[in-house]
N, C-alpha and C positions, 0 to 999 in steps of 0.2 A: 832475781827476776826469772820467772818458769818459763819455759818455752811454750811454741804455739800447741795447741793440742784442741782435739773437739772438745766445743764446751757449748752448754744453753743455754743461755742467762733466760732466762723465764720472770712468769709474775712482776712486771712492770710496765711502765707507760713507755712505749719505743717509739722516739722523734722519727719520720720520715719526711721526704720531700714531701710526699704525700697527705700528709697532718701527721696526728697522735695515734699510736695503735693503744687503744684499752685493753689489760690483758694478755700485751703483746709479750713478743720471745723473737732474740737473735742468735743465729745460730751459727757458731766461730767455726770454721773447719778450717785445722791451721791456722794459716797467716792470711786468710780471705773468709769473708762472710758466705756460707754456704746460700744463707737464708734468711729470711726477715718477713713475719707475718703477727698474727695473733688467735688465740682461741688452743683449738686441736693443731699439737707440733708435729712435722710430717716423721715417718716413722723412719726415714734413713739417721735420723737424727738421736734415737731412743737412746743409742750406746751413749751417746755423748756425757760428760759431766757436765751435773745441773748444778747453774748458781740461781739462787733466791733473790730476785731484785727486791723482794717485800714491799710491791706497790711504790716503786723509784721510779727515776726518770732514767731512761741510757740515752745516749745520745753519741754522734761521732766526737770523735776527737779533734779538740782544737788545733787553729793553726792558725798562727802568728806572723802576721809578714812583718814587725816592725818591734824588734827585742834588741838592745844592744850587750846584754850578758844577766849577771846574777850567779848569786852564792859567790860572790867575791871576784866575781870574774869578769873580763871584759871581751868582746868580739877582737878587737882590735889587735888585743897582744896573747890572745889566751893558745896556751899550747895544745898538744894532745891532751892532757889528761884533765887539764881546765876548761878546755872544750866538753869533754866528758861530764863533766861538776855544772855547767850552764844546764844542757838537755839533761841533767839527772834532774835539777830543780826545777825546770821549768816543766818536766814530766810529770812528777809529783804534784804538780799546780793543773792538771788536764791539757794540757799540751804536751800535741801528740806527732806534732811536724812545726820548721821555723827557719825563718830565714836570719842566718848572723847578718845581724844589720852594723854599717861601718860608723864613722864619722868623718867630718873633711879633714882630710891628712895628705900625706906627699902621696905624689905616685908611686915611690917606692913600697910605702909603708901601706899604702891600698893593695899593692901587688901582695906581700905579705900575706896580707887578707885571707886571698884568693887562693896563695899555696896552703897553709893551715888548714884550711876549710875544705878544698880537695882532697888535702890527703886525709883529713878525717872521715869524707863521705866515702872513698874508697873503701872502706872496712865496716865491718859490721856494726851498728848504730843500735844500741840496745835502751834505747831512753827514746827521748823526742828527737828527729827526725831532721837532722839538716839539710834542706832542699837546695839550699844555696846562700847567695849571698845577696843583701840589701845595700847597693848601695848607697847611703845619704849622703850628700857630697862627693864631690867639694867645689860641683857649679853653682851655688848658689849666691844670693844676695849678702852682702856683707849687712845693708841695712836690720836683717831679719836674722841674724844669723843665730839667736839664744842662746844653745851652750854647745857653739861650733866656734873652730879656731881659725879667728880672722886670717893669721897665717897664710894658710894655704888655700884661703877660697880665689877660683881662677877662673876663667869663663870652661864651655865644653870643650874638653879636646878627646875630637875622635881619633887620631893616633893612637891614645890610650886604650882608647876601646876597641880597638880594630888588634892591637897586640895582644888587648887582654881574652879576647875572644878567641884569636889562635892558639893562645897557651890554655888556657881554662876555658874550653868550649862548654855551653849551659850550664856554669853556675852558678854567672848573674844572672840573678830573677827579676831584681828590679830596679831602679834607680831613679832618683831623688833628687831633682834640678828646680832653678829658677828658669820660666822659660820665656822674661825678658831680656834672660843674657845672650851676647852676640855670639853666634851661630849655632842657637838654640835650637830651632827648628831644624836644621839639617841632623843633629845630634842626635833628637826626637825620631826623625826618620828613621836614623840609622839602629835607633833601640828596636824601635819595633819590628825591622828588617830581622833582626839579631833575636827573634821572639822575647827580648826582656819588655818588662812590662813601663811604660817612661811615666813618672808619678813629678809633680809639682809640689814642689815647699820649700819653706827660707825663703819666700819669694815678695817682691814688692809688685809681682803684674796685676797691671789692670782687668775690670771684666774682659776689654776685648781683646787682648794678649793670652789671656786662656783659652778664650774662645780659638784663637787663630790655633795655638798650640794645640788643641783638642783634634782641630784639624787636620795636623800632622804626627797624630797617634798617641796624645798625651789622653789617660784613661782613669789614671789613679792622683789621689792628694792624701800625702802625710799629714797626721795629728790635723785636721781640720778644724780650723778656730787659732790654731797656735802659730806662731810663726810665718804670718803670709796675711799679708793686706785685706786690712777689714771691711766689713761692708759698710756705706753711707748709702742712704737712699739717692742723691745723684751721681757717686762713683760706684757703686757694686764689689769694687775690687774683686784679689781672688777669692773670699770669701762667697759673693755673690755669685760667682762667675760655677764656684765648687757645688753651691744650693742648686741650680736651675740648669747646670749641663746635666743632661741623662748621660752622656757618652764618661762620664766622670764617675769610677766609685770613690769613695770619701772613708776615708781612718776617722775612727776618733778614740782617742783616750778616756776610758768611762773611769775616772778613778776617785772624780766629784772635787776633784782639785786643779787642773788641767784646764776643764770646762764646767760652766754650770749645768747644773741638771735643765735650765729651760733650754741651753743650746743646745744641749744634743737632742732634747725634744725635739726642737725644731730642724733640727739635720736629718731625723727620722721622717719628721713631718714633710721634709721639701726631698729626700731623695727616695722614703720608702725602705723598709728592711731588705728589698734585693739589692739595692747600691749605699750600703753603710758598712763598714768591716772593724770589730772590736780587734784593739792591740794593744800592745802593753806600753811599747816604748820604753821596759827596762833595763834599767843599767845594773852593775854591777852590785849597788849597794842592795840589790831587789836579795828577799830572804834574810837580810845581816840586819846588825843593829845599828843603833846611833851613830854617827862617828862622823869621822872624814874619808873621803873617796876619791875617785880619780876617773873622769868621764872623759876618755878623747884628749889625756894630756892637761888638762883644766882641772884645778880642784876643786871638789863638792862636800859640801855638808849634808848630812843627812838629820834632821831632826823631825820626830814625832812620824816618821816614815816617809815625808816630804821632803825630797834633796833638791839644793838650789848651788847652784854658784857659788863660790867662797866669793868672788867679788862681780859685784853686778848684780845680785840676786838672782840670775834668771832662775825657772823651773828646770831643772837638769835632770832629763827622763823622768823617768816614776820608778816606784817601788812594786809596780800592780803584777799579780797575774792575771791570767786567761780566768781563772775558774770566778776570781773578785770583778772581773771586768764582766762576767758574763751574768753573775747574780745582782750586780750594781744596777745593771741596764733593767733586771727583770725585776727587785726591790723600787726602786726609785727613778725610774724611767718610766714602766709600767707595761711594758711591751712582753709578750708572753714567754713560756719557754722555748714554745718551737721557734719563733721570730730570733729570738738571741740565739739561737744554735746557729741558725742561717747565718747571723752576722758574723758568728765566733768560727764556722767550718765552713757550711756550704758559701760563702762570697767569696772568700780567700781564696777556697779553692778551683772556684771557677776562673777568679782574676789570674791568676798563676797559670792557669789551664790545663790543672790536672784534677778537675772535677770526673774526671772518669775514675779515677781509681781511689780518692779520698774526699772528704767532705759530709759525705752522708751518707745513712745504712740502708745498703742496697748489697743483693745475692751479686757476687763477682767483686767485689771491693774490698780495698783494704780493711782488715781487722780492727781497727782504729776506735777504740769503744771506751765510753765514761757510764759509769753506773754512780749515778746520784740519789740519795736518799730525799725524801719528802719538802725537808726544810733548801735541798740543792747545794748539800755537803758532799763532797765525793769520797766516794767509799771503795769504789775498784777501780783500775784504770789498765786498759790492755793496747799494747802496742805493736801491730805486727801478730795480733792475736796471743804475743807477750803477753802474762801477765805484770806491771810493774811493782816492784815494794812500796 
């Protein structure tokens, strides 16, 4: 991996907030973008080295609020240098920032988590980007629970959070509750006091049990469609409840396995590309081949790239990346490439609420850059204005 240095990707189509630049050219200085325009490049730029996009797409770098490992590895038990092996692979795939996402376990084994992942961020991160940690579990519904371990699911306890936030202040990002379990709401409150961001799944609540929890700061829902009460036209459940709040952004898994391709239309269709966020939700077997695996303690099979349960069948994670997820939506969804960047950088990064410094290319921001070719095969990928291998 080369370090940051001026470079100008030139001759390409450059996503901004602002549309497509035709023509366009980014300009790396270092580890921040100096610049981002199109046509004639300004002339403090001229030393720089020029990369050829040859009429590609760049775009920011992805960011994943919802991976639980890959290349063999898992959030849950992965040490330094396995930790290292997830964001090398998941870097290589255009992701370019991620939150280690957990599963329901003890509160020991959650704390665990939390030391791993601190002291990894502590040090220099030369792959994709650990911003923190994803809660999932372990308040959630036992009804919904798919390939979470009945075990230890327990309702909210803010003790836990209130310890965990003095020992590891910001880096939980998010977490991942049922929010008809009892003293949900106060829990809810206390995430958001805590700026993590409080997200719904695993959940059996009703439309108006979201709606209430919405009310008390709930904003995000895991894998939408999976795991959490579906819609009837006279119950709505949380599915309905996840369609029709705007205060709600919505995950979904685009990996055409998870969901069908007409429901994530229509998740598009009822929330709009600024409250949709593509995620992978993979597990360790993501990158590896066939076999058997280990998701959160549960064993998993993996065949034809689809892992499920060794017993129960459920769907256990995916196998997806960020770069498959983000060509899926724009092959067979149909939604453009600037819309899928939005979903894949600029949402996340706003939910998280470090849209100021990553998400989308803009002078003053992080170097965070995907250079795709025509067909939307990625061919350079800079992190930290790093180039990656």
């Amino acid at each position: 991996m080369s370090g940051p240095a001026d470079r100008l990707l030139l001759n390409a189509r450059v996503v901004t907030t602002e549309g497509v630049l035709d023509d366009g050219w980014v300009w790396m200085r270092g580890g921040s973008i100096g610049a981002v325009g199109h046509g004639a490049v300004p002339a403090e730029a001229a030393g720089a080295d020029r990369v050829d996009g040859r009429g590609g797409w760049v775009l920011p770098g992805f960011i994943d609020v919802h991976v639980h490992g890959g290349a063999g590895h898992d959030f849950m038990y992965a040490d330094q240098e396995e930790l290292r092996a997830i964001t090398r692979f998941h870097g290589q795939h255009g992701t370019t920032a991620m939150l280690a996402t957990s599963l329901t376990a003890s509160r020991e084994e959650l704390t665990r988590v939390l030391e791993r992942v601190s002291r990894f961020m502590s040090d220099p991160m030369p792959f994709a980007q650990l911003l923190g940690v994803h809660f999932e579990g372990p308040f959630i519904n036992v009804k919904w629970k798919g390939a979470q371990n009945p075990a230890h699911i327990v309702p909210p306890q803010a003790e836990w959070l209130e310890d965990w936030m003095r020992r590891f202040p910001g880096v939980i990002k998010l977490q991942t509750l049922a929010p008809e379990s009892e003293g949900a709401a106060d829990y809810i409150e206390r995430l958001d006091r805590h700026g993590i961001v409080p997200s719904c799944g695993h959940t059996d609540a009703t439309y108006d049990q979201i709606a209430a929890a919405a009310g008390h700061g709930l904003r995000h829902a895991v894998h939408t469609f999976n795991a959490m009460s579906p819609y009837h036209h006279r119950a709505p459940g949380t599915v309905g409840a996840v369609l029709t709040d705007d205060r709600i952004t919505a995950e979904v898994i685009a990996d055409g396995h998870h969901v069908h391709p007409a429901g994530i239309k229509l998740l598009i269709s009822a929330k709009g590309t600024d409250r949709v966020i593509l995620v992978t939700d993979a597990m360790a077997a993501a990158g590896m081949p066939d076999g058997e695996y280990d998701l959160g303690g549960l064993p998993v099979v993996m065949k034809g790239g689809v892992a499920r349960l060794k017993e129960g069948d459920s769907l256990a994670g995916s196998t997806l990346t960020m770069i498959d997820a983000f060509r899926f939506v724009v092959r067979e969804i149909g939604v453009s490439v600037a819309e899928a960047s939005r979903m894949a950088s600029g949402n996340p990064a706003r939910q998280l609420r470090i849209d100021e410094q990553r998400g989308s290319l803009a002078a003053g921001k992080r170097a965070d850059v995907l250079l795709l070719d025509d067909l939307l095969a990625l061919q350079r990928i800079w992190v930290g204005g790093a180039e990656m291998a």
